[in-house]
Backbone as numpy.savetxt, mean C-alpha at the origin, in Angstrom:
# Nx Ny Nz CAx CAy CAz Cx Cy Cz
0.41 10.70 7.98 -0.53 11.71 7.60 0.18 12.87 6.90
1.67 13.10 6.88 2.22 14.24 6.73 2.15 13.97 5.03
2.11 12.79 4.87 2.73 12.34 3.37 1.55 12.28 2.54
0.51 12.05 3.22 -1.16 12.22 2.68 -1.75 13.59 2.63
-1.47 14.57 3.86 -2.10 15.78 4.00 -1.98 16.93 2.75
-0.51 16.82 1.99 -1.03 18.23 0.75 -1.94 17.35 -0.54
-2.22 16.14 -0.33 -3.01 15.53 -0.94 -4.38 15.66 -0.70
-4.54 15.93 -0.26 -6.24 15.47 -0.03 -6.77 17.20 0.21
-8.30 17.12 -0.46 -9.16 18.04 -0.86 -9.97 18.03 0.52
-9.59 18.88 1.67 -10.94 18.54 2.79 -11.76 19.79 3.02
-12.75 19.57 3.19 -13.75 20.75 3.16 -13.77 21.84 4.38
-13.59 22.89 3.90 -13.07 23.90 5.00 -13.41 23.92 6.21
-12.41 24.06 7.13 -12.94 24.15 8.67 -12.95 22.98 9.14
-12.52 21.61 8.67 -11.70 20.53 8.91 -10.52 20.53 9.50
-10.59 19.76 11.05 -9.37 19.68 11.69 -8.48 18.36 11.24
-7.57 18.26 9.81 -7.24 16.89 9.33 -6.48 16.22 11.00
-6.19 16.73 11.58 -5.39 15.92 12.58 -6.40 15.35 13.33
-7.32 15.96 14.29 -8.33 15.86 14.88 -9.27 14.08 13.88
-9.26 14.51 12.30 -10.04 13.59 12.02 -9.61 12.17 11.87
-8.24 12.65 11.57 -6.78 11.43 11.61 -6.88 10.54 13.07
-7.35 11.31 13.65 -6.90 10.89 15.53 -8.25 9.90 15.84
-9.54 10.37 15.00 -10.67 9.43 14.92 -10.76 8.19 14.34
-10.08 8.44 13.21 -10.25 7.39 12.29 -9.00 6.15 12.73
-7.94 6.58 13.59 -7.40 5.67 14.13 -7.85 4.97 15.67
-8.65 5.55 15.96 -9.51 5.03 17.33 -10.91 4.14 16.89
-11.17 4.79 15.94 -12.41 3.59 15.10 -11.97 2.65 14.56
-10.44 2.64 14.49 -9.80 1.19 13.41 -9.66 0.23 14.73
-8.99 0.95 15.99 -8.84 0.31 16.99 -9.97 -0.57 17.89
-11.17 0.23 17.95 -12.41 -0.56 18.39 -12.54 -2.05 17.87
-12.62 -2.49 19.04 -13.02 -4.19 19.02 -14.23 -4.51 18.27
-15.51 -3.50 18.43 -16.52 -3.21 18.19 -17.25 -3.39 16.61
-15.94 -2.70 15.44 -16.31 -2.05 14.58 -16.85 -3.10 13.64
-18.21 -2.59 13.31 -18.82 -4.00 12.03 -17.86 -3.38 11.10
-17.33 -2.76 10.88 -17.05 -2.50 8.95 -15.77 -2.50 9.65
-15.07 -4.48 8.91 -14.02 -4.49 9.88 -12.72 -4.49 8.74
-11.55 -4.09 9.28 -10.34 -3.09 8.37 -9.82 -4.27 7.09
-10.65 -5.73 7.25 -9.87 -6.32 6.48 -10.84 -5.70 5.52
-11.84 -5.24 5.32 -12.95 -4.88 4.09 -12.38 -3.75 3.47
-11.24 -2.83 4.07 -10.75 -1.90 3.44 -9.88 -2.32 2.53
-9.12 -3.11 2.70 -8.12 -3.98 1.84 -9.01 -4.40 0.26
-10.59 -5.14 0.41 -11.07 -5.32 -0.67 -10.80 -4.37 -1.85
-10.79 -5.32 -2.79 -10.17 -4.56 -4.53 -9.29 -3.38 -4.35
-8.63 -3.69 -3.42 -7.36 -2.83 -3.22 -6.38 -2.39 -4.73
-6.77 -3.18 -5.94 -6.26 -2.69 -7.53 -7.41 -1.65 -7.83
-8.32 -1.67 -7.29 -9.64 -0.61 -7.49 -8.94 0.79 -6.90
-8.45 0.69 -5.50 -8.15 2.06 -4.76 -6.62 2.52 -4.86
-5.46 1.03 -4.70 -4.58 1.90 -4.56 -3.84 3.02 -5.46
-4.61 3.16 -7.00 -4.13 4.31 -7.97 -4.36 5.66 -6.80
-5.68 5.73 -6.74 -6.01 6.96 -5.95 -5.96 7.50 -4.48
-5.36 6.29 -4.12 -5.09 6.34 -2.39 -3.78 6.41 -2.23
-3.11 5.82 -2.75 -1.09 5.86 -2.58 -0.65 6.10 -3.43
-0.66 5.51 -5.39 0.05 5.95 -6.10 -0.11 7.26 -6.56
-1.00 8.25 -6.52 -1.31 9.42 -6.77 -0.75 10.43 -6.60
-0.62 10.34 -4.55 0.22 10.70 -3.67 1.46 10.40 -4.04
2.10 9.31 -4.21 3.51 9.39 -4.46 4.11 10.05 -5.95
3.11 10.36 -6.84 3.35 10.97 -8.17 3.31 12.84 -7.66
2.66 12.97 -6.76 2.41 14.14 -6.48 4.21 14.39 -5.64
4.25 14.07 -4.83 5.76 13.95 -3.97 6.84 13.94 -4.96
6.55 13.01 -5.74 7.58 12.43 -7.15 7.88 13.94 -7.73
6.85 14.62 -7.80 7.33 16.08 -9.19 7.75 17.00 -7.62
6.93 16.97 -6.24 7.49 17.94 -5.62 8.44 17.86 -4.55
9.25 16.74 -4.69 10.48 16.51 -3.83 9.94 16.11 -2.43
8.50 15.86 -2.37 8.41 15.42 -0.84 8.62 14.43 -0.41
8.49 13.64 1.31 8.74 12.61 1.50 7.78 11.52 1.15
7.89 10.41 0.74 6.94 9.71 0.83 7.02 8.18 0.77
7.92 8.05 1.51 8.37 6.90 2.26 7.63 5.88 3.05
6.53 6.33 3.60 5.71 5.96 4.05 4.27 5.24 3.66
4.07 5.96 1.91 3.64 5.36 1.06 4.09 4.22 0.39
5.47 4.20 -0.10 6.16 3.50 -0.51 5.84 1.87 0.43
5.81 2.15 1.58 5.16 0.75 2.43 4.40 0.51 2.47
3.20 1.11 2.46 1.80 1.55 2.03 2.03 0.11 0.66
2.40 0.59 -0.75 2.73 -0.13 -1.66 3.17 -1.26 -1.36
3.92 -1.75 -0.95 4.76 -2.97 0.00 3.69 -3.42 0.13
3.22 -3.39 1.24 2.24 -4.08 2.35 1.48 -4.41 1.28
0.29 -3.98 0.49 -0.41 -4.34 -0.59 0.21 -5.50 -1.21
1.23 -4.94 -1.71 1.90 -6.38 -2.63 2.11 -7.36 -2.01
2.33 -6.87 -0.49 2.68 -8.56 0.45 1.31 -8.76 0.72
0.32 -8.35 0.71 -0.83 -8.50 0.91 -1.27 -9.76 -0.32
-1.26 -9.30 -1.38 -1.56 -10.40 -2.60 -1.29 -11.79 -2.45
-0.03 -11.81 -2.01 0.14 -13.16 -1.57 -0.39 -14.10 -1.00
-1.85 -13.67 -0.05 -3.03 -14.31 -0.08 -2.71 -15.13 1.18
-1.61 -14.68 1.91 -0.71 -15.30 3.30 0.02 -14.77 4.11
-0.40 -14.48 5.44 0.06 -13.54 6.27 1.43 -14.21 7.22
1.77 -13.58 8.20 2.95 -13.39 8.46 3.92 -14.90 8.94
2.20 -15.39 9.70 2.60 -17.28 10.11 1.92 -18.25 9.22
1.87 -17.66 8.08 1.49 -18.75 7.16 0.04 -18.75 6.96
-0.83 -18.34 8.03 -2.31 -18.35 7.39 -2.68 -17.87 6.47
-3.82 -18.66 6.03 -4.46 -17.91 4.69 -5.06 -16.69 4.60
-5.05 -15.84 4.09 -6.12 -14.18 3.63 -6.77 -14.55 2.69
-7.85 -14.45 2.84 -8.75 -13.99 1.68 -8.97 -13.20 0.88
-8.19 -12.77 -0.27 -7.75 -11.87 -1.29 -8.95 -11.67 -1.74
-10.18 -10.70 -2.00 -11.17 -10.21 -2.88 -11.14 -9.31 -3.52
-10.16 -9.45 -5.01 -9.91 -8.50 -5.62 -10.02 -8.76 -6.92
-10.57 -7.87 -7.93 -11.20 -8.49 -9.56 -10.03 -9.01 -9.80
-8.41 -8.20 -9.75 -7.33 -8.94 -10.13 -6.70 -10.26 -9.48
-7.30 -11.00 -8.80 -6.79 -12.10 -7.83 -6.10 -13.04 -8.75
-6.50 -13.33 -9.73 -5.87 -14.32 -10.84 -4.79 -14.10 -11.33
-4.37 -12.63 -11.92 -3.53 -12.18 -11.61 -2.55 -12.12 -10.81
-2.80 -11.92 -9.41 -1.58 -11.65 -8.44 -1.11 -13.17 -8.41
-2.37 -13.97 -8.25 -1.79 -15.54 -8.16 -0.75 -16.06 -9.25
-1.00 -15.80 -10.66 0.19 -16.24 -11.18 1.51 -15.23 -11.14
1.25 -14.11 -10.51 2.34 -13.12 -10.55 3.27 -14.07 -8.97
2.42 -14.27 -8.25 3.20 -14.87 -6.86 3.85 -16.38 -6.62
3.22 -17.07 -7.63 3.00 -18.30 -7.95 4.50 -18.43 -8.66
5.08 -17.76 -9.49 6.39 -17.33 -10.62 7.53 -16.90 -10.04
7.14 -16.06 -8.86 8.37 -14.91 -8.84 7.94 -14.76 -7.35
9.30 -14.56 -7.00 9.35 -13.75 -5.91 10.45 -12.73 -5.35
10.65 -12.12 -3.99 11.46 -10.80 -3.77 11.25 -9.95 -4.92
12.65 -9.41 -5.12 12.29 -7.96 -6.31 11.84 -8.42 -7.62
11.85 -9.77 -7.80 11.19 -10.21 -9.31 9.65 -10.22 -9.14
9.39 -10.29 -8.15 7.75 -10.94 -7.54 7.54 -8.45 -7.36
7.77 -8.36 -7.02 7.98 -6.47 -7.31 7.80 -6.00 -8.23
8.94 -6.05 -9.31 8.73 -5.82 -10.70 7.69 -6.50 -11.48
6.85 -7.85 -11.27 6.04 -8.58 -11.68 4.70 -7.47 -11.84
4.60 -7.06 -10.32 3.39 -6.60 -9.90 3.49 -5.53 -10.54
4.64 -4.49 -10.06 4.93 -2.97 -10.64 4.23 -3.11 -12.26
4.55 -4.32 -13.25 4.37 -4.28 -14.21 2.42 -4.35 -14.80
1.53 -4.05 -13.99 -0.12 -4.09 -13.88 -0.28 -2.97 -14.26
-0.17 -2.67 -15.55 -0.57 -1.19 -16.16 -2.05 -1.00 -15.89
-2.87 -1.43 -15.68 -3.63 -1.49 -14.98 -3.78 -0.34 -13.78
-2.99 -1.09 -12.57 -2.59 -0.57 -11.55 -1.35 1.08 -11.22
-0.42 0.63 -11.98 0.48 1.56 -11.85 0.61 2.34 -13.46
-0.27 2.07 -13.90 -0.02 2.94 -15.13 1.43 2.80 -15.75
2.03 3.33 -17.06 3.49 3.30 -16.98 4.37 4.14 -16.42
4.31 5.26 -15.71 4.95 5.99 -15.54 5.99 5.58 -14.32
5.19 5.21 -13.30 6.07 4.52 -11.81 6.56 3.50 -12.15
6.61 1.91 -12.89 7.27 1.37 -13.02 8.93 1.64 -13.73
8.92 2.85 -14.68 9.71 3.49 -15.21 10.64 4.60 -13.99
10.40 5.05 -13.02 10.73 5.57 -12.02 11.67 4.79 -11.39
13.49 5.19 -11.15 13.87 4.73 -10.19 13.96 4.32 -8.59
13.35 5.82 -8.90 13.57 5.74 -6.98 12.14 4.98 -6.41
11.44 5.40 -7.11 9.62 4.87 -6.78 9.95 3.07 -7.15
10.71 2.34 -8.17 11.14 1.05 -8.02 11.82 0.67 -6.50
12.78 1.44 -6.28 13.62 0.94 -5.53 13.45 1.20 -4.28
12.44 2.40 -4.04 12.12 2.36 -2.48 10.80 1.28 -2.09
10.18 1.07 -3.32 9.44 0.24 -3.02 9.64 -1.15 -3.02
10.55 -1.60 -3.68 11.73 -3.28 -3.41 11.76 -3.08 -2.09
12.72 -2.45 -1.66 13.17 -2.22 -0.39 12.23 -2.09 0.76
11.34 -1.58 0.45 10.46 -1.98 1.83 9.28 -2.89 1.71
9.45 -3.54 0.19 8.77 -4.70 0.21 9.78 -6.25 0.85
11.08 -5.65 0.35 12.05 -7.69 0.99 11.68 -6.69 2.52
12.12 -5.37 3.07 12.04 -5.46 4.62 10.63 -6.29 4.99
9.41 -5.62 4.97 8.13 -6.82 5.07 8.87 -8.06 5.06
9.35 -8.74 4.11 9.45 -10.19 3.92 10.31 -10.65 4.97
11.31 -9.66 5.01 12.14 -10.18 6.03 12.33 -10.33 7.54
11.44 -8.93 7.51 11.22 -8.25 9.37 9.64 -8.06 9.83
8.74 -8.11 8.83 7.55 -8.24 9.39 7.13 -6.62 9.69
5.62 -6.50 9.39 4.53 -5.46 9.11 5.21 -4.24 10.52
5.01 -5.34 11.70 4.86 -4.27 13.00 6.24 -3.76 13.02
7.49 -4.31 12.94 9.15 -4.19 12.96 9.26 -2.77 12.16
8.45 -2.90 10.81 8.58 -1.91 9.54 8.25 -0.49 9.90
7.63 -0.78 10.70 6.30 0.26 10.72 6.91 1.33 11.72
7.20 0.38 13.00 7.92 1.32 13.81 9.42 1.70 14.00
10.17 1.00 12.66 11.28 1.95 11.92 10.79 2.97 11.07
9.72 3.35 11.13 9.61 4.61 10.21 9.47 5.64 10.80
């Protein structure tokens, strides 16, 4: 949240922590019809304005955003349309054809740079970015190598 919070526009008298603390107890409910894999849908639709935005914003003001950077990861390991023991995901995204021959070709940091390259998605500016390349390689082979939950709670 630290890496999201000078990002986001919230309407005054908003406790962002308080609403942070909800929205992770509603993800947790067994309960919930609007269930978290539907957030993932056309994920090339959101992630300009949900993560890469944020990390362009960090990018000009030296903040951390490391955490995005996995954010990015996870997505791209997401495309792959195959989770951690091999089952299938159901990718519903206008670009699916896309990621398939991008995953289908390449993989590790070539299967990275493949994706990075969706002007589309990342516009040109971040693929041109070193550090925004290379932190995001890097915690895309960790995913590949150590898995979502391992990643997550090294951060």
């Amino acid at each position: 949240m630290q890496e999201q919070a000078p990002t986001l526009s919230m309407p005054e008298g908003t406790d962002l922590n308080a609403y942070a603390t909800l929205l992770i107890e509603r993800f947790s409910n067994p309960s919930l019809r609007h269930r978290t894999w539907q957030i993932a849908m056309d994920g090339s639709q959101k992630l300009p304005q949900r993560l890469l935005d944020p990390v362009r914003l960090h990018l000009q003001n030296g903040g951390s955003w490391r955490h995005l950077a996995l954010g990015v990861a996870g997505w791209m390991r997401y495309t792959q349309g195959v989770d951690e023991q091999g089952n299938a995901i159901d990718v519903v995204d206008p670009m699916l054809a896309e990621f398939q021959k991008i995953n289908a070709q390449y993989q590790g940091a070539d299967r990275v740079k493949a994706l990075l390259g969706l002007s589309g998605i990342f516009a040109d500016d971040l693929p041109q970015n070193a550090d925004f390349v290379g932190a995001v390689t890097a915690a895309y082979q960790q995913l590949c190598e150590r898995g979502a939950r391992e990643c997550v709670a090294a951060l």
